[in-house]
C-alpha positions in Angstrom: 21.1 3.7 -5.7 21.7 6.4 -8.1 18.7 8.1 -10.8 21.9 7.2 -13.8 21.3 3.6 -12.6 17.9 3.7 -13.7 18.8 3.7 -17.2 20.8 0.7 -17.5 18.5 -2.1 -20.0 18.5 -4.4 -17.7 16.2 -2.4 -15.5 13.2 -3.1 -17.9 13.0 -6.5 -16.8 11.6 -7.4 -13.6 14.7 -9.3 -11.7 15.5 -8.4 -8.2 17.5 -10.0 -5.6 15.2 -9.3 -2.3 12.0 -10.9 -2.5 11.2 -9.4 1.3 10.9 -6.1 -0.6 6.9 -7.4 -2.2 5.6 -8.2 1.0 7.0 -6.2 3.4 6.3 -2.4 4.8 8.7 0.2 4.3 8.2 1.5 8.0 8.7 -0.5 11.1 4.6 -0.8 11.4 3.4 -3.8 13.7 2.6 -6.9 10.9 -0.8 -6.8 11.9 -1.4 -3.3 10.6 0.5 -3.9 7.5 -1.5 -6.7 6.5 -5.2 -4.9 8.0 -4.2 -2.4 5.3 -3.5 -4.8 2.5 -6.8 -6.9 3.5 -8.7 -3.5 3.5 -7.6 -1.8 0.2 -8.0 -5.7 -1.8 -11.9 -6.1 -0.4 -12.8 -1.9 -0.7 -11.6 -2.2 -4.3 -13.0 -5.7 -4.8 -16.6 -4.0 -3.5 -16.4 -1.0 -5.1 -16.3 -2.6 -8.7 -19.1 -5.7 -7.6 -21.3 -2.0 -7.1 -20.2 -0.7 -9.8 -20.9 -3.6 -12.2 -24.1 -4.1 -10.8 -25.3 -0.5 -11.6 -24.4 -0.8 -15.2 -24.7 -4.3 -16.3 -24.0 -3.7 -19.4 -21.0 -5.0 -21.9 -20.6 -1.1 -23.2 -19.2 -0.5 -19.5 -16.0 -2.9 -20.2 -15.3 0.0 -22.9 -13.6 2.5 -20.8 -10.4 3.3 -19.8 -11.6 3.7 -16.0 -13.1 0.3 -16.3 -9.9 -1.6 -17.5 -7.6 0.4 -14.9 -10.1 -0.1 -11.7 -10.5 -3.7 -12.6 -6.6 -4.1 -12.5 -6.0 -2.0 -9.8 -8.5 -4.4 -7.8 -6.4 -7.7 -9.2 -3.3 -6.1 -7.7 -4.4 -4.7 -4.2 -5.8 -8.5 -3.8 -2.5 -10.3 -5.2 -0.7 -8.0 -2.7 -3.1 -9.1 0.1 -2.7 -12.5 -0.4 1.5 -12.1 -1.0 1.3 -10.1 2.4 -0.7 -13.0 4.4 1.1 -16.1 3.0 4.3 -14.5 3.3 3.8 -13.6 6.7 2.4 -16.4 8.2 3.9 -19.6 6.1 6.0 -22.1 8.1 9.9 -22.4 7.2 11.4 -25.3 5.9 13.5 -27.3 7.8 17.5 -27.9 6.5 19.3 -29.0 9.1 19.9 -29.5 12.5 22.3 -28.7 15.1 22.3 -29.8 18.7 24.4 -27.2 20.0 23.1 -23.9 18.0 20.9 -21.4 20.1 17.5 -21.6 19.7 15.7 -19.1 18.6 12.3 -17.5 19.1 10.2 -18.7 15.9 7.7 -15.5 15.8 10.6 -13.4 15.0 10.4 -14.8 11.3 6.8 -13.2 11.2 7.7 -9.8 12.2 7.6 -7.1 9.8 11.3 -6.2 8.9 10.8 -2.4 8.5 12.9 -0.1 7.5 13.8 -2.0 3.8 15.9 0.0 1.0 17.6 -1.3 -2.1 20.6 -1.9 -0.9 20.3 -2.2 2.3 18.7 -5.4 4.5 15.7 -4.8 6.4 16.7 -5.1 10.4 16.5 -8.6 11.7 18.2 -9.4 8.1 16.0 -10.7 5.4 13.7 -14.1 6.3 14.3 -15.1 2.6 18.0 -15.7 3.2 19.0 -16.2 6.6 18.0 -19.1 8.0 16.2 -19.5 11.3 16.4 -22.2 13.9 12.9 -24.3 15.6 12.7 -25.9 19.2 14.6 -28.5 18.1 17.5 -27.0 17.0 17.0 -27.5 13.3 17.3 -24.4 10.7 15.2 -23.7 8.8 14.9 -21.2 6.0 12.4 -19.3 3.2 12.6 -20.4 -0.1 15.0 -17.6 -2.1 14.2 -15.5 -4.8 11.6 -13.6 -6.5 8.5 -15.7 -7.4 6.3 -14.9 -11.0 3.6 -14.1 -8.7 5.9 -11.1 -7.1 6.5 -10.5 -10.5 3.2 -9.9 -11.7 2.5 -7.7 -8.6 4.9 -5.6 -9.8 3.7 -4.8 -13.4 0.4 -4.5 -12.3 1.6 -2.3 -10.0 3.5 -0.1 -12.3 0.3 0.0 -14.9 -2.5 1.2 -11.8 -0.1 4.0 -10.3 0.2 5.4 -13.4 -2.9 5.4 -15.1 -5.2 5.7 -11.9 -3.8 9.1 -11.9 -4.2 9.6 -15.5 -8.0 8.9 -15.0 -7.8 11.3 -12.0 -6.9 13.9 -13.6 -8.5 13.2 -17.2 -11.8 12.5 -15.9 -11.9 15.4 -13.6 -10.3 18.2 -15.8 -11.8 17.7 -18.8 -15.1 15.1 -18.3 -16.5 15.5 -14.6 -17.7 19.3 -15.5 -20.4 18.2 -18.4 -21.6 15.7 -16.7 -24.9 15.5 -14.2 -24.0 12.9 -11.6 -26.5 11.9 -9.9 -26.6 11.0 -5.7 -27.2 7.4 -6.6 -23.8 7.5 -8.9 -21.6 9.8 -6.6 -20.5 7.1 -4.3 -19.1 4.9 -7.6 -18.1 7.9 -9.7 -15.8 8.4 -6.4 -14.6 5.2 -5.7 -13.5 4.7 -9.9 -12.1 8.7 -10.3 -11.1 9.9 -7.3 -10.3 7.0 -4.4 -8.4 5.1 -6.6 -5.6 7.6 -6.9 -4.9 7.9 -3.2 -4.9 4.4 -2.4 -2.2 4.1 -5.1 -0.6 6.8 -3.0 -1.2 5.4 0.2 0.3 1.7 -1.6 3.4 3.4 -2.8 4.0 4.9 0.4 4.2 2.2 2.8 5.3 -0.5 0.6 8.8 -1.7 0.3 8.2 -2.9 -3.4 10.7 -0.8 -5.8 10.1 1.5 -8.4 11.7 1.5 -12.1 12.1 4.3 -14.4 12.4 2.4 -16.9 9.2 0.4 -16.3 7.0 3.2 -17.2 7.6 1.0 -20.7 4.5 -1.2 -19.2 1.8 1.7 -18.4 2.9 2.6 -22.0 2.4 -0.7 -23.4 -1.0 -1.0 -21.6 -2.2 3.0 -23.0 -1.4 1.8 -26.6 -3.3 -1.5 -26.0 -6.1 0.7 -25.0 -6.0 3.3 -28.1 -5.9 0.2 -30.2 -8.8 -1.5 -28.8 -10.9 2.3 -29.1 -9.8 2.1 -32.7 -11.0 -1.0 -33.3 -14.4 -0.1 -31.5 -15.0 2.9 -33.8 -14.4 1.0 -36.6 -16.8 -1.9 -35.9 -19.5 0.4 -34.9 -18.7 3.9 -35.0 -18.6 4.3 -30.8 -16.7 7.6 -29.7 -15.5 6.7 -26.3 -13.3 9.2 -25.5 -14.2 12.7 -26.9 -10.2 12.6 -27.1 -10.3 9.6 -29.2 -12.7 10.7 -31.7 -11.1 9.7 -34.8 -13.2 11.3 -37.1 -11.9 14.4 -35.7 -8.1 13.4 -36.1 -6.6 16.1 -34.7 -7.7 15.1 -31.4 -6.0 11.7 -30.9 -3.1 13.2 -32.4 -2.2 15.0 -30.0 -3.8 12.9 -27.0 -1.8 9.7 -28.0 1.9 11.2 -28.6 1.2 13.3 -25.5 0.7 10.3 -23.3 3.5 8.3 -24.7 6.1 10.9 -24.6 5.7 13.1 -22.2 2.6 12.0 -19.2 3.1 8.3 -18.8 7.3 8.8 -18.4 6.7 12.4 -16.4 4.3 10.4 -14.0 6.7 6.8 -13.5 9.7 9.7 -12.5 7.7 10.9 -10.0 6.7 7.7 -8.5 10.7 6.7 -8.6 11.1 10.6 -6.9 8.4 9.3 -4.7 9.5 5.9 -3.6 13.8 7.4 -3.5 12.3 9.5 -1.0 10.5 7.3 1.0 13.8 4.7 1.3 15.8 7.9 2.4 13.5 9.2 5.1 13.4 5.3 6.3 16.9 4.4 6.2 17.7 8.4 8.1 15.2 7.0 9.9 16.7 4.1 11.3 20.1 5.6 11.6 18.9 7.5 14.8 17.0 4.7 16.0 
């Protein structure tokens, strides 16, 4: 796995040969903990945006930036969770049988495989492709490859890392300090601006899901959906947003909208590659003096 990889075309797309990788912990944690986690950050997010909905039930609140990114941030924390689960606890299909072969124990296709890289199987090789055998002597195997539902865990992921932080950092530099928020809001300004961002962390630490330069073409594709949508809003009804998308000021969104597209969104999908690089390497050291 080399950065120079990373710009080969066929890195846009989203094929990859280890399914494992999207349900699997990067660290040789106990399945049960893996999947508490996964349970936990899909129903926080889940409850977090019910309370937040039901402060402002209002359409205006669909308008923001925050809005859009917490509500897919929640759809991927509860795709993961449910990934996680049925991957975990599905039975194998049986292929064959052989009355000679040694049995072994079933629960070991349950176990978290830890210690995953790129291009490296997981200890205990990977459930998706080697087969296992039941009581009976029969083997029986995972079906292979990387399902549309993996898939779509993937871009989703790819558009909340980036743009949770973007809202982080936007809403905190340049928003947060004008506004009065009041005791009743703190809890849901938190949970939108601020607890977001670290349970991206927390997801791109421990997961064994990989990371794509070359994906930050999603976030991007997501931002300019988003500035086209604020356009269209002005126009209709002359709604500022964003102070940073006021178009009758234009100097503002020209320098907001190239600055995101050139320089944050690919700056912040690099450091999330730097991020997850580094986690494979202090796994895979890891394992070699274990």
């Amino acid at each position: 796995m080399s950065f120079r990889d990373e710009f080969q075309l066929k890195k846009i797309g989203l094929s990859y040969d280890n399914p494992d990788h999207f349900f699997s912990c990067q660290w040789k944690w106990p399945s049960a903990a893996y999947i508490f986690i996964r349970v936990f950050l899909s129903l926080y997010t889940t409850g977090a945006l019910i309370a937040v909905c039901a402060m402002n039930a209002t359409y205006t609140l669909l308008q923001y930036l925050t809005v859009w990114t917490y509500i897919l941030l929640t759809l991927h924390f509860i795709l993961t969770a449910v990934i996680t689960v049925f991957h975990h606890f599905r039975r194998p299909r049986k292929v064959s049988c052989t009355e000679n072969q040694h049995i072994k124990d079933e629960s070991k296709s349950r176990e978290n495989r830890g210690f995953v890289g790129e291009k490296m199987e997981p200890i205990g090789k990977s459930i998706s492709e080697t087969p296992e055998t039941d009581r009976k002597g029969c083997k029986t195997e995972l079906v292979n490859g990387v399902t549309w539902y993996m898939k779509l865990s993937w871009l989703l992921s790819n558009i909340v890392q980036v743009f949770s932080v973007i809202v982080t950092v936007v809403y905190f530099s340049a928003i947060y300090p004008t506004l009065h928020v009041s005791n009743s809001e703190l809890v849901n300004d938190t949970n939108m601006h601020a607890i977001n961002t670290i349970f991206v962390l927390v997801d791109a630490a421990i997961c064994a899901r990989p990371v794509r330069f070359l994906h930050f073409v999603y976030p991007l594709i997501y931002g300019l959906v988003y500035i086209g949508f604020s356009v269209v809003v002005y126009g209709v009804s002359g709604t500022v947003i964003y102070n940073v998308l006021d178009y009758s000021q234009p100097l503002y969104p020209s320098i907001t909208v190239p600055g995101l597209a050139i320089l944050v969104i690919p700056l912040l999908q690099l450091a999330f590659y730097g991020l997850y690089s580094l986690r494979v390497y202090i796994s895979t050291r890891f394992q070699k003096h274990t």
